[in-house]
MIMI-690352 format. One record per residue (C-alpha): residue in three letters; chain; y, z, x. Coordinates in steps of 0.02 Angstrom, whole numbers, plus 50000, padded with zeros to 5 digits. Layout:
! residues N
ALA/A/Y/Z/X
...
//
This chain:
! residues 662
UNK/A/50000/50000/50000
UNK/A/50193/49967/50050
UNK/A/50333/50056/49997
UNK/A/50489/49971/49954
UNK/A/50654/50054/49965
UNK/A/50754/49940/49817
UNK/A/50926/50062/49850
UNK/A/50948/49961/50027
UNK/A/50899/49781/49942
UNK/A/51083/49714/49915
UNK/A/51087/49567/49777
UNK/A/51182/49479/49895
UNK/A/51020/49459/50009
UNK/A/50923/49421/49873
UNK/A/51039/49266/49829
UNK/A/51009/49196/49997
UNK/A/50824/49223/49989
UNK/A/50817/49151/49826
UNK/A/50921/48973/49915
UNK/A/50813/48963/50054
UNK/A/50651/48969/49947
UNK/A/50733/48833/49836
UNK/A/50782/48730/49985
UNK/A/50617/48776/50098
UNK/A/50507/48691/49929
UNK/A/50634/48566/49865
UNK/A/50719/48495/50038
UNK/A/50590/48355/50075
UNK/A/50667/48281/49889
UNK/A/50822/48261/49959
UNK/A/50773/48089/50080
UNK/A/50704/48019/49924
UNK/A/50784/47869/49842
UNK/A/50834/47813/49654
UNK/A/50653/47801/49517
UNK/A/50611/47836/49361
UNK/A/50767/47785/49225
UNK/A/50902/47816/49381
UNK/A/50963/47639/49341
UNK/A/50997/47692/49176
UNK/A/51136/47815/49217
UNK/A/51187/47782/49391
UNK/A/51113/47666/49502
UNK/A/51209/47517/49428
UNK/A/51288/47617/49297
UNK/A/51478/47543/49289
UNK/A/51538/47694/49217
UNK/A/51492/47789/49350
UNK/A/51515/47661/49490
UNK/A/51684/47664/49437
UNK/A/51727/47837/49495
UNK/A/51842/47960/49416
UNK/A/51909/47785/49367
UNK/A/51778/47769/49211
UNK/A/51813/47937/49158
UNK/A/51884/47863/48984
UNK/A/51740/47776/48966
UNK/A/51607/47922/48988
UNK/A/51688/48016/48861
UNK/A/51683/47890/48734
UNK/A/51510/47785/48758
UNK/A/51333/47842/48772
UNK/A/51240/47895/48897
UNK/A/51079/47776/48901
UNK/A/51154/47604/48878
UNK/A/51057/47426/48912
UNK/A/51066/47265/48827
UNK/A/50947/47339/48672
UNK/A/50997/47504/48671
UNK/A/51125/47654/48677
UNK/A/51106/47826/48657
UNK/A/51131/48007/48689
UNK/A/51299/48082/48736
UNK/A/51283/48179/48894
UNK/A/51473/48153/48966
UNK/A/51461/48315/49092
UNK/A/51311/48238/49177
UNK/A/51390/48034/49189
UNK/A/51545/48139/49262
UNK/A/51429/48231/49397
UNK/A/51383/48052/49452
UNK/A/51553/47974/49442
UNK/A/51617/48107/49564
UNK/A/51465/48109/49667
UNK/A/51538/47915/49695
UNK/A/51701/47936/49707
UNK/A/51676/48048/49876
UNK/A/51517/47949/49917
UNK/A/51557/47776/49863
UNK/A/51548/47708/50032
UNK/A/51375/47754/50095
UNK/A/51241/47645/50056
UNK/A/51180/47665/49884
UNK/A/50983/47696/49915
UNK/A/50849/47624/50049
UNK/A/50667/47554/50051
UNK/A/50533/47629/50140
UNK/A/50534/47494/50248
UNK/A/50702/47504/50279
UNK/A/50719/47691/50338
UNK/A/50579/47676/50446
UNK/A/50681/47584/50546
UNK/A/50867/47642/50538
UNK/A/50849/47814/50413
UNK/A/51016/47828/50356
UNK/A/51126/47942/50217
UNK/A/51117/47865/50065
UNK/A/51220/47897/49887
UNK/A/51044/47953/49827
UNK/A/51003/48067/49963
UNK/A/51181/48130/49888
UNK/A/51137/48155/49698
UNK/A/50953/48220/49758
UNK/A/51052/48340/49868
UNK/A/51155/48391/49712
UNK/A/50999/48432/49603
UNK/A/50924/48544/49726
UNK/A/51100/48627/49737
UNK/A/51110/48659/49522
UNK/A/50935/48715/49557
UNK/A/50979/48843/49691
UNK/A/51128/48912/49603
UNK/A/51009/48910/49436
UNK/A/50897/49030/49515
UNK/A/51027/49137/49575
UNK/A/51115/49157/49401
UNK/A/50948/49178/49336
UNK/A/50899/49329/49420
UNK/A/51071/49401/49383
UNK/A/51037/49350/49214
UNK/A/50877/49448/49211
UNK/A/50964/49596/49314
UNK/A/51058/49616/49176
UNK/A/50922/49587/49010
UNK/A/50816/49712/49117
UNK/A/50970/49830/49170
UNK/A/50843/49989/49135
UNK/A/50693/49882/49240
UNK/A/50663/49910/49432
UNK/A/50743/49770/49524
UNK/A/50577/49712/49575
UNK/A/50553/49629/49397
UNK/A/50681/49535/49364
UNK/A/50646/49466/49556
UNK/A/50488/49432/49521
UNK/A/50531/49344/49374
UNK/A/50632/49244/49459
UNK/A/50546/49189/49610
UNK/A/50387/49123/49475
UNK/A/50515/49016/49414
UNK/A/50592/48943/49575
UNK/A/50417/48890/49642
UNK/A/50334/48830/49466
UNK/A/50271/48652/49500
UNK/A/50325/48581/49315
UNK/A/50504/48586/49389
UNK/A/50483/48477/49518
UNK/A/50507/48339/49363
UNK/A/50689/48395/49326
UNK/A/50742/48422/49508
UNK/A/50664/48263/49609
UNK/A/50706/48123/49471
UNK/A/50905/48135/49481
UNK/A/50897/48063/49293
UNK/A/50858/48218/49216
UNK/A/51000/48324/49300
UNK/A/51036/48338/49126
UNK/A/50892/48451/49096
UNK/A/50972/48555/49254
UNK/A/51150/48560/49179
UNK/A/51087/48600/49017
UNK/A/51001/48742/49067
UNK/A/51124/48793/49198
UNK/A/51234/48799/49038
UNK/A/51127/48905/48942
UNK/A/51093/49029/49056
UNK/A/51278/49057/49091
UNK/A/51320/49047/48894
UNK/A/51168/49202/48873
UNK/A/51236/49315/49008
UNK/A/51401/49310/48940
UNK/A/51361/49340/48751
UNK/A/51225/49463/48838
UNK/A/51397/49541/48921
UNK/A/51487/49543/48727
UNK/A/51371/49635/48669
UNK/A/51349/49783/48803
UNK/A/51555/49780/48820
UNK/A/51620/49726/48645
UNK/A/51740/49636/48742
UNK/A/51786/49486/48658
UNK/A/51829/49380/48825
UNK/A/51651/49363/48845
UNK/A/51621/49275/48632
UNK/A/51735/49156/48724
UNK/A/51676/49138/48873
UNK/A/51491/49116/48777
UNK/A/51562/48978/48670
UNK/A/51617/48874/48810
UNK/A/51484/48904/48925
UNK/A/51366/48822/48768
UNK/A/51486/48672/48757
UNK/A/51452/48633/48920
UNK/A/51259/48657/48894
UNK/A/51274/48548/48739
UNK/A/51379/48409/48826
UNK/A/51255/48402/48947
UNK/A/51091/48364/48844
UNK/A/51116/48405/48649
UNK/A/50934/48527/48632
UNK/A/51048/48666/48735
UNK/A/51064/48694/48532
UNK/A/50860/48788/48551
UNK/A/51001/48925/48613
UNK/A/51005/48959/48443
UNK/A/50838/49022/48428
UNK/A/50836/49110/48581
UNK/A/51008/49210/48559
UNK/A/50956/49310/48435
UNK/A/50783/49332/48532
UNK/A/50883/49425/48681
UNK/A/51011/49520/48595
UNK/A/50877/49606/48484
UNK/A/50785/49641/48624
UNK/A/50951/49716/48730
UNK/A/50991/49832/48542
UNK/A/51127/49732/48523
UNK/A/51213/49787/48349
UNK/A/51188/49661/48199
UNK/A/51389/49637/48223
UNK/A/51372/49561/48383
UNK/A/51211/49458/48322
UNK/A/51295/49359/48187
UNK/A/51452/49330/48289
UNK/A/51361/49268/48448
UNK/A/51278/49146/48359
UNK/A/51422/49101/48227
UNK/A/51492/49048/48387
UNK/A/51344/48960/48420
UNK/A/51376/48841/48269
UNK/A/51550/48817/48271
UNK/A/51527/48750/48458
UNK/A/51397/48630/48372
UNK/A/51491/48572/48222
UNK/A/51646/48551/48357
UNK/A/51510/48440/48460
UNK/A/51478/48349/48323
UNK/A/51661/48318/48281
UNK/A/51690/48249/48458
UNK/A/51559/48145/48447
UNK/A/51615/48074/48294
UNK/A/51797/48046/48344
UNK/A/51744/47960/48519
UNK/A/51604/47870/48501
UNK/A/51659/47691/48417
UNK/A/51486/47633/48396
UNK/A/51340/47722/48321
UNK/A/51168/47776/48433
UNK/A/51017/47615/48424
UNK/A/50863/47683/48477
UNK/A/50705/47567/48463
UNK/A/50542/47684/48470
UNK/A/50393/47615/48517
UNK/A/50203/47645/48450
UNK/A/50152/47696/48638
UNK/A/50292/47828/48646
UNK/A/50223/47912/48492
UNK/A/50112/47838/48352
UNK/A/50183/47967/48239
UNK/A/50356/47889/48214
UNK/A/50253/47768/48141
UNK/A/50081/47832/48076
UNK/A/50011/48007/48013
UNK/A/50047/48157/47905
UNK/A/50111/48330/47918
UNK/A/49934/48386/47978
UNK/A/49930/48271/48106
UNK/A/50069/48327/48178
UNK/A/50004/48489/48169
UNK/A/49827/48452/48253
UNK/A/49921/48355/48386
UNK/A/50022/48490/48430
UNK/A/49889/48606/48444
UNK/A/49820/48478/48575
UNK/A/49992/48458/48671
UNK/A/50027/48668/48660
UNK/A/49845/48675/48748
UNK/A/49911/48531/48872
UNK/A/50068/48628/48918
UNK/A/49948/48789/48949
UNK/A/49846/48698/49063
UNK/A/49987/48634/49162
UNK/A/50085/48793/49159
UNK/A/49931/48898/49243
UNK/A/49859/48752/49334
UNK/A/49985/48586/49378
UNK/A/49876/48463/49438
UNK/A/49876/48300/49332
UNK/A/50055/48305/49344
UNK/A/50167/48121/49283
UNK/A/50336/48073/49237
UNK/A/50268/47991/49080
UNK/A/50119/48032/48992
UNK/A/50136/47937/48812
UNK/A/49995/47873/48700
UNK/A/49826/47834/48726
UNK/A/49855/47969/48886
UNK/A/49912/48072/48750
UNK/A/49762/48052/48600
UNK/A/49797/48067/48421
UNK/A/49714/48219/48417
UNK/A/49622/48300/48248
UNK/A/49496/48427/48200
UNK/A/49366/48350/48304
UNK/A/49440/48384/48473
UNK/A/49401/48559/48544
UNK/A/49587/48579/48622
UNK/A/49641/48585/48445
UNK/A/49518/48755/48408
UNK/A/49551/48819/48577
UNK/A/49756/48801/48559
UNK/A/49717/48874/48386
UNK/A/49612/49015/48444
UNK/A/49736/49060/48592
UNK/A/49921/49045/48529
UNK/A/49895/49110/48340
UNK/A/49834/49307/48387
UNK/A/49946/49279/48536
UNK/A/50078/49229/48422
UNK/A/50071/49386/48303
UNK/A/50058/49499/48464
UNK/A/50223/49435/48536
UNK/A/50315/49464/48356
UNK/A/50232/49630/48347
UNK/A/50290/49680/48523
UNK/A/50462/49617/48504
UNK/A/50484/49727/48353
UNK/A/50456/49862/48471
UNK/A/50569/49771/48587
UNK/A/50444/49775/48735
UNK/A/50459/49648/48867
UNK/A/50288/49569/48838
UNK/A/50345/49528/48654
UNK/A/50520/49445/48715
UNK/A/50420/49343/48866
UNK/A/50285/49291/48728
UNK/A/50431/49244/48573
UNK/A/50532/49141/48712
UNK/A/50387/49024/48776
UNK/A/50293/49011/48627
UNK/A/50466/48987/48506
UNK/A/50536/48852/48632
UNK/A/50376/48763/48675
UNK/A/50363/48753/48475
UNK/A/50499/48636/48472
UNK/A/50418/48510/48572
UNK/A/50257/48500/48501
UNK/A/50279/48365/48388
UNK/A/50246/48475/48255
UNK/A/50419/48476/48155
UNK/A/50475/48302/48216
UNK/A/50389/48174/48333
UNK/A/50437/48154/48512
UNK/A/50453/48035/48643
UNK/A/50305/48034/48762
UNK/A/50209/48165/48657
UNK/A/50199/48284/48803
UNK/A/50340/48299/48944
UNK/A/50333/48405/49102
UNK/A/50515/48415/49093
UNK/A/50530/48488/48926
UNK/A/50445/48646/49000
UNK/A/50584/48689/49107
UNK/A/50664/48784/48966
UNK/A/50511/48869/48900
UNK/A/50418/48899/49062
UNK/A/50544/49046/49085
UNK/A/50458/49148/48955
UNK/A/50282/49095/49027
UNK/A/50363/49193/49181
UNK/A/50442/49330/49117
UNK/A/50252/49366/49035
UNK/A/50166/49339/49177
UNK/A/50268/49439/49310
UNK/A/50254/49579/49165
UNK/A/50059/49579/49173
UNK/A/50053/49567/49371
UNK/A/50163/49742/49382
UNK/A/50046/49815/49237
UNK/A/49869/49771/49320
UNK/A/49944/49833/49485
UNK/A/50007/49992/49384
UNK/A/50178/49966/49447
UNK/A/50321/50061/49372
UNK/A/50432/49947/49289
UNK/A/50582/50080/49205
UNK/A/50686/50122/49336
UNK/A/50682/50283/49427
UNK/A/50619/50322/49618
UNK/A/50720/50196/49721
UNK/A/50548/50169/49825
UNK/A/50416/50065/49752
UNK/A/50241/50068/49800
UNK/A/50176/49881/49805
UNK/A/49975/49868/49804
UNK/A/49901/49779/49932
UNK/A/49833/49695/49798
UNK/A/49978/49640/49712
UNK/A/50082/49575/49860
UNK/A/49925/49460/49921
UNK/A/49916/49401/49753
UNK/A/50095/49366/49728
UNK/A/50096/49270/49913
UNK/A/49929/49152/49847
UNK/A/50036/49112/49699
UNK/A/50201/49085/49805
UNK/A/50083/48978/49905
UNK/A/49993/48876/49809
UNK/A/50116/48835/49688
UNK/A/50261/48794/49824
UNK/A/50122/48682/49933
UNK/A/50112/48582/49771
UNK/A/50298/48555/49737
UNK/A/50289/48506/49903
UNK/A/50170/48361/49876
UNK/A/50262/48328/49723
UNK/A/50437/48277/49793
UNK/A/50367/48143/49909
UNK/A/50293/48044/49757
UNK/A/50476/48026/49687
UNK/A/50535/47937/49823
UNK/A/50586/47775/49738
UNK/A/50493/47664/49577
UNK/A/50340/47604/49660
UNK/A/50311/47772/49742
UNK/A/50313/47858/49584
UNK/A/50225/47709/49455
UNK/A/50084/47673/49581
UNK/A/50034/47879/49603
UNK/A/50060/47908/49423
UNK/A/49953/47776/49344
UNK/A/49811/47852/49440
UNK/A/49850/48026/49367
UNK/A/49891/47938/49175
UNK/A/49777/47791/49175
UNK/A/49759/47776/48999
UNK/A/49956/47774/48977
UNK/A/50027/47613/48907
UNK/A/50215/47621/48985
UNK/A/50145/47701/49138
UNK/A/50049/47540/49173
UNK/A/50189/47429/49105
UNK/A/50323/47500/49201
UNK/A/50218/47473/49366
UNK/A/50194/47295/49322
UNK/A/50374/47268/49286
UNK/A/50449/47355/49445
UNK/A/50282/47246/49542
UNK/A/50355/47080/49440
UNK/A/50536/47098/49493
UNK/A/50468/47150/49680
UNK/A/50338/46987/49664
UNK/A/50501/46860/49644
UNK/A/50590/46937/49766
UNK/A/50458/46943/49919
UNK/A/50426/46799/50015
UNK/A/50271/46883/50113
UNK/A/50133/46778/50030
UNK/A/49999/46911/50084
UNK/A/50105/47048/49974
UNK/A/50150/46952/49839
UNK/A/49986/46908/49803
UNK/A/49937/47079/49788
UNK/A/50054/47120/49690
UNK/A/50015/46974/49567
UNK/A/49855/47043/49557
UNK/A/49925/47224/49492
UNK/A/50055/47128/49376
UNK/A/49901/47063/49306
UNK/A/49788/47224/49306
UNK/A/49897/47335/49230
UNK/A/49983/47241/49104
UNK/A/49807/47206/49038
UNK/A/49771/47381/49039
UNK/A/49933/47417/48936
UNK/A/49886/47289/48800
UNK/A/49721/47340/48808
UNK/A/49796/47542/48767
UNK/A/49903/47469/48626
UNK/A/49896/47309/48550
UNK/A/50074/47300/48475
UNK/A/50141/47308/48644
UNK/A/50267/47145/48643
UNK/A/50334/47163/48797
UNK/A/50174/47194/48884
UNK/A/50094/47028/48805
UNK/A/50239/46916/48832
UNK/A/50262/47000/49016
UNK/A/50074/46978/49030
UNK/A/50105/46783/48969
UNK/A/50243/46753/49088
UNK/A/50144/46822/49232
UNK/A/49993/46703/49221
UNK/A/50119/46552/49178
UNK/A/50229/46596/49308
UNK/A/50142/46654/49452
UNK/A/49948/46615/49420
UNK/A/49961/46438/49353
UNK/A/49855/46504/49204
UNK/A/49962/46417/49083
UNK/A/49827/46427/48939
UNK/A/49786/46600/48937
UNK/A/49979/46631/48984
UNK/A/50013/46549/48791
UNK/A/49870/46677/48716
UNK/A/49965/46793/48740
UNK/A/50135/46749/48727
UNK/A/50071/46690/48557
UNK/A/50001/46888/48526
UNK/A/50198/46946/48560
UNK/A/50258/46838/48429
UNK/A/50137/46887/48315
UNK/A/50212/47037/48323
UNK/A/50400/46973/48321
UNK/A/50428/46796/48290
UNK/A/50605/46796/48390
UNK/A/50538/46876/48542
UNK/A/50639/46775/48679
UNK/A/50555/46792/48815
UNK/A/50390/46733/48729
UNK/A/50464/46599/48659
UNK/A/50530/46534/48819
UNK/A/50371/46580/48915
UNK/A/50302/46452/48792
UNK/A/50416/46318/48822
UNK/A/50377/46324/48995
UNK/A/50192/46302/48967
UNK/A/50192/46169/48856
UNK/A/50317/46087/48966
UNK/A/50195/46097/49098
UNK/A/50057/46045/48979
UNK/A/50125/45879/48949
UNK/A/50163/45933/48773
UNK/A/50335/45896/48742
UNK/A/50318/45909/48561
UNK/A/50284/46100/48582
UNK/A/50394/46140/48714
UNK/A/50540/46073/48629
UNK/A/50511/46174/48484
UNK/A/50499/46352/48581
UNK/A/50648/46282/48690
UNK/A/50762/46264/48523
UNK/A/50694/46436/48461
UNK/A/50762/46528/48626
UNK/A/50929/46436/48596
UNK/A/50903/46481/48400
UNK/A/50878/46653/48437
UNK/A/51002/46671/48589
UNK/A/51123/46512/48600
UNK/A/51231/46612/48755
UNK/A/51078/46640/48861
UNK/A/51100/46486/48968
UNK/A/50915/46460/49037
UNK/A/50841/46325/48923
UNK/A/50967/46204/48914
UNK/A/50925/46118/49069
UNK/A/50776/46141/49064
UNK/A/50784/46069/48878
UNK/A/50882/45919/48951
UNK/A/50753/45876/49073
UNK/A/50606/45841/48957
UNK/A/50708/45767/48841
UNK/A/50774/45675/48974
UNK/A/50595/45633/49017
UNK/A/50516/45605/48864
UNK/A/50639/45493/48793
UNK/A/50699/45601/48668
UNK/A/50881/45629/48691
UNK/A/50937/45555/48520
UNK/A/50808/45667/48438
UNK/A/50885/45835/48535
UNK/A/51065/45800/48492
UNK/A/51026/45804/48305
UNK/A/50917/45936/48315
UNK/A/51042/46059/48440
UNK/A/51180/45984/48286
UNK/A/51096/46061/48177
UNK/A/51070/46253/48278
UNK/A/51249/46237/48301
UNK/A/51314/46216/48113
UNK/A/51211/46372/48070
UNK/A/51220/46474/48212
UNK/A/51352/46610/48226
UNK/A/51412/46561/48403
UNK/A/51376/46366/48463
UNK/A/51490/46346/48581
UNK/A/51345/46334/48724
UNK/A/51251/46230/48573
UNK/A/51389/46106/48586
UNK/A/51421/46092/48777
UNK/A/51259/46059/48810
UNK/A/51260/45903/48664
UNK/A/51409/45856/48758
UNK/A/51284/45862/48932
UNK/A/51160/45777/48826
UNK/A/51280/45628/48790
UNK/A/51316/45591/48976
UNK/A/51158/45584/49016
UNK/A/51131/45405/48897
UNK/A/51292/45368/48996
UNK/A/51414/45309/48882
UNK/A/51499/45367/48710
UNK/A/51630/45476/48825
UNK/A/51720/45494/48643
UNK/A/51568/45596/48578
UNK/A/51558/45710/48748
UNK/A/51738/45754/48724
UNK/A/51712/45759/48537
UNK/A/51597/45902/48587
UNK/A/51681/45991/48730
UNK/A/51815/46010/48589
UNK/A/51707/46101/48464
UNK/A/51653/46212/48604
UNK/A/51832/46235/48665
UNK/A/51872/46280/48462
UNK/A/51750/46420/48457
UNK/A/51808/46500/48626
UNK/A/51996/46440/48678
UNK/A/51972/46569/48813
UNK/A/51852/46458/48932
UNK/A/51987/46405/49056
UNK/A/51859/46305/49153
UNK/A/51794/46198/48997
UNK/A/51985/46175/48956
UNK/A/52038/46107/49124
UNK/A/51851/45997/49122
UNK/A/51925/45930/48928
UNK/A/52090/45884/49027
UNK/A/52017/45788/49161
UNK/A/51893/45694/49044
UNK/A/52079/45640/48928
UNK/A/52130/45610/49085
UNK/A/51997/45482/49147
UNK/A/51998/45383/48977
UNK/A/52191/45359/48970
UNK/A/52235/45458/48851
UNK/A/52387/45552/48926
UNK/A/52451/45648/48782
UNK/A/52273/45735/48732
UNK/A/52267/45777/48931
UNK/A/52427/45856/48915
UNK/A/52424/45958/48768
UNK/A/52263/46044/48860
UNK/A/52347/46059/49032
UNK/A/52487/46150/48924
UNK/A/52328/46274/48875
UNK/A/52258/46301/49029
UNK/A/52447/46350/49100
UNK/A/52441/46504/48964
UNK/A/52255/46534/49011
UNK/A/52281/46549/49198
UNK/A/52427/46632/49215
//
């Protein structure tokens, strides 16, 4: 046994402890480079490139914004990044492996991963103050303990190595802060702190909108402190009014509303299934998050259906989860009453974890290591409660020495050990996209975006490379794991059309490239990129006929996206068929909503057959009349009045193109 003398520990000393333990397990993350969504909101994100510049703009646009989508409002984490840039904007913004093997140098990513494991540090340390104070009349070695669990959990490797989700780490950042001082308002009665509360959870809730689970968990830790009923209801009527204000900024800011397509292999219940199975499936994913909280092995960044089953009465995780979390359930509630720290540890994982089971409303992924940051804290408050029990340590406070078990401190160091060793592993696989897709889909073979997203990164990577040896590997993975995501789920456009382009493109498969092209418009009819992929197949077929026809759906579908049009103009070109293609693109263009590409390219068609310049000014015109922006087409109208004599019409659009150029 070892006795502790806890009167000589100063809290400052703890605070550096606790930052380098965060920085001993967490510092290999920092030489990693962008992965997993990064491009999303800041590797390319103009908003943020833009510096303190954008700031208008992150205040009043989404957070996850691509050509199909926008959603979320996280402005405090966008505003992290922009500043990150405007001090950092001249360093490279990330390397390959390749690439820092041979000249390793600071990049903007090292920066933001640098960042996280900062939030993360100064986390920690507010959370052991945090505890300090919830367990004021607890030996300092609990709330310590407590706190160093958390640091080296493996599940938080997720929220700390992918700089994406530094809005989980703000969020919680803001939470914590927002708890200790309505913790503070209710030992003092001082109203500074209400205030201080309030904003602390605005800054939580611009961060990542579920900070709002605060309002479950308030009440939680004020009953347990004896906080007066007073002090309850006006905590949390603070709470809401935050919200509603949230809401009202939102509202006021925000000029367009949130698009978010979901997708059968995020969740099959946004689309299938009743109440019960939602419940049985959340019985599976609570028993999914045990498993990973005591023993983080299979860890992913996506897990998704068919990793995640559809789980019902017949699967034993369901009775097990069952068995497990309903006695434990009614043992935390009974414990709280008595306002012992077992029942508050038990209320806090098991009430948070509740909320992303799938049970009240479906979720993205099913399952998601990240969303166990929150919850994992009452995991560790129970567990650090049990360890000082079996070891019959004191926990009230009293004799400043503490005897420590032999027992107990080797135990504590194989859990320190083990669970740091494997957040060091961890970091490493985040080190940029292909890192992270190819070591995942071995961990989550049976998840359909896990295998897409390799194959797209692999796709991208396969036009770029020039080594014939590595592209044809990679060609091969394109092909493997694409098949394996159709193969998961069916419905998966993308996936098929992907899959289509892929043997068109880069096997010469052309025939089993339109199969399944022909499978993603099944599914949706104006799919673009199937329809092209088509075009291109026939086209190579010999089958003009066909490739026409998916050549005027892309421009049907998508009359800006210039990639048919020459390639339209060359088979018609080809096959003879020019006439035909100028009445048919005549006809796009009368009922399209924007044919000012239809028209130009009639216009192209037209000088090809080499004469009739009236017609390809004629058309120019109308293309001119639906944008009389386009100073290039008006200075290209001028020249052609210019070569056919007619000085006045060449005039009138010089006059234009002044106004437009200067």
């Amino acid at each position: 046994m070892i006795k502790l003398d806890f009167s000589k520990l100063k809290q400052r000393r703890i605070h550096i402890f606790l930052l380098f333990l965060v920085f001993f397990i967490y510092g290999n993350s920092i030489n990693n480079e962008y992965a997993l969504d990064d491009n999303i909101v800041v590797h390319g994100n103009e908003k943020v490139n833009s510096g303190l510049i954008g700031l208008s703009k992150i205040f009043t646009s989404h957070h996850a914004i691509d050509k199909n989508q926008n959603y979320g409002y996280r402005p405090l984490v966008l505003l992290s990044f922009a500043i990150e840039k405007q001090f950092f904007g001249h360093l490279p913004e990330n390397q390959t492996i390749e690439d820092k093997k041979q000249d390793d140098k600071l990049t903007q990513a090292n920066i933001s991963h640098f960042v996280n494991v900062i939030i993360y540090a100064f986390t920690s340390i507010l959370l052991f103050s945090f505890l300090l104070l919830l367990f004021k009349d607890y030996t300092l070695l609990f709330p310590l303990l407590i706190t160093i669990l958390f640091v080296v959990h493996p599940l938080h490797t997720e929220p700390v190595a992918n700089i994406k989700s530094r809005d989980e780490l703000l969020m919680f950042l803001g939470i914590l802060l927002a708890l200790t001082s309505y913790l503070k308002f209710s030992l003092t009665t001082k109203y500074k702190y209400l205030i201080y509360g309030g904003l602390f959870f605005l800054l939580a809730l611009l961060s990542k909108k579920t900070a709002i689970l605060i309002i479950g968990i308030l009440p939680v830790i004020l009953y347990f402190s004896k906080a007066r009923l007073k002090y309850i209801l006006l905590s949390v009527g603070s709470i809401l009014c935050c919200a509603i204000l949230v809401v009202g900024i939102k509202q006021g800011l925000l000029s367009n509303p949130p698009v978010r397509e979901l997708k059968f292999y995020e969740n099959p219940l946004f689309f299938t299934g009743d109440f019960m199975d939602r419940i049985t499936v959340g019985l599976y994913c609570s028993w999914f998050y045990l498993k990973m909280l005591i023993f983080p092995k299979d860890m992913s960044y996506y897990y998704g259906y068919d990793q995640i089953p559809m789980a019902n009465w017949t699967f034993y995780q369901v009775w097990l989860a069952l068995i497990f979390y309903i006695p434990l359930l009614g043992f935390g509630f009974w414990k709280l009453l008595q306002r012992n720290v077992l029942g508050l540890g038990i209320i806090l994982w098991l009430g948070v974890m509740f909320a992303y089971l799938n049970i009240l409303t479906p979720v993205v992924g099913i399952v998601a290591i990240r969303f166990a940051y929150i919850f994992s804290l009452g995991f560790c408050i129970v567990v650090g409660y049990l360890l000082l029990k079996v070891f019959k340590i004191k926990l009230t406070k009293g004799d400043t020495q503490v005897v420590l078990p032999y027992g107990f401190i080797i135990t504590v160091l194989v859990v320190m050990i083990a669970y740091s060793s494997r957040v060091i592993v961890r970091n490493p696989n985040w080190h940029d996209y292909l890192t992270l897709y190819y070591n995942d889909v071995e961990v989550v073979p049976n998840s359909a975006k896990v295998n897409a997203l390799l194959s797209n990164n692999l796709y991208h990577l396969a036009t770029q490379n020039s080594l014939q040896l590595k592209k044809a590997q990679y060609i091969e993975d394109i092909i493997t794991h694409y098949s394996r995501a159709v193969e998961i789920d069916s419905s998966y456009k993308s996936s098929l059309s992907n899959l289509g382009s892929a043997y068109i493109e880069m096997k010469g498969d052309n025939q089993m490239g339109i199969i399944y092209c022909k499978k993603a418009l099944a599914l949706d009819n104006n799919y673009l990129e199937a329809n092209l992929s088509l075009a291109i197949a026939y086209d190579r077929l010999n089958q003009p006929d066909s490739s026409s026809y998916y050549y005027y759906r892309v421009i049907e579908i998508d009359p800006i996206d210039g990639r048919p049009y020459s390639r339209l103009n060359d088979l018609l070109s080809k096959y003879n068929m020019v006439e035909d293609g100028i009445i048919r693109l005549d006809k796009l263009a009368q009922s399209s909503e924007n044919p000012k590409y239809i028209y130009m390219n009639i216009a192209n068609l037209y000088s090809l057959e080499g004469t009739n310049i009236d017609q390809i000014i004629a058309y120019f015109v109308k293309a001119f009349d639906v944008d009389g922006t386009d100073a290039v087409l008006c200075e290209h109208i001028a020249n052609l009045y210019q070569r056919i004599g007619s000085q006045e019409k060449a005039s009138y659009y010089q006059s234009i193109l002044k106004i437009l150029t200067k």
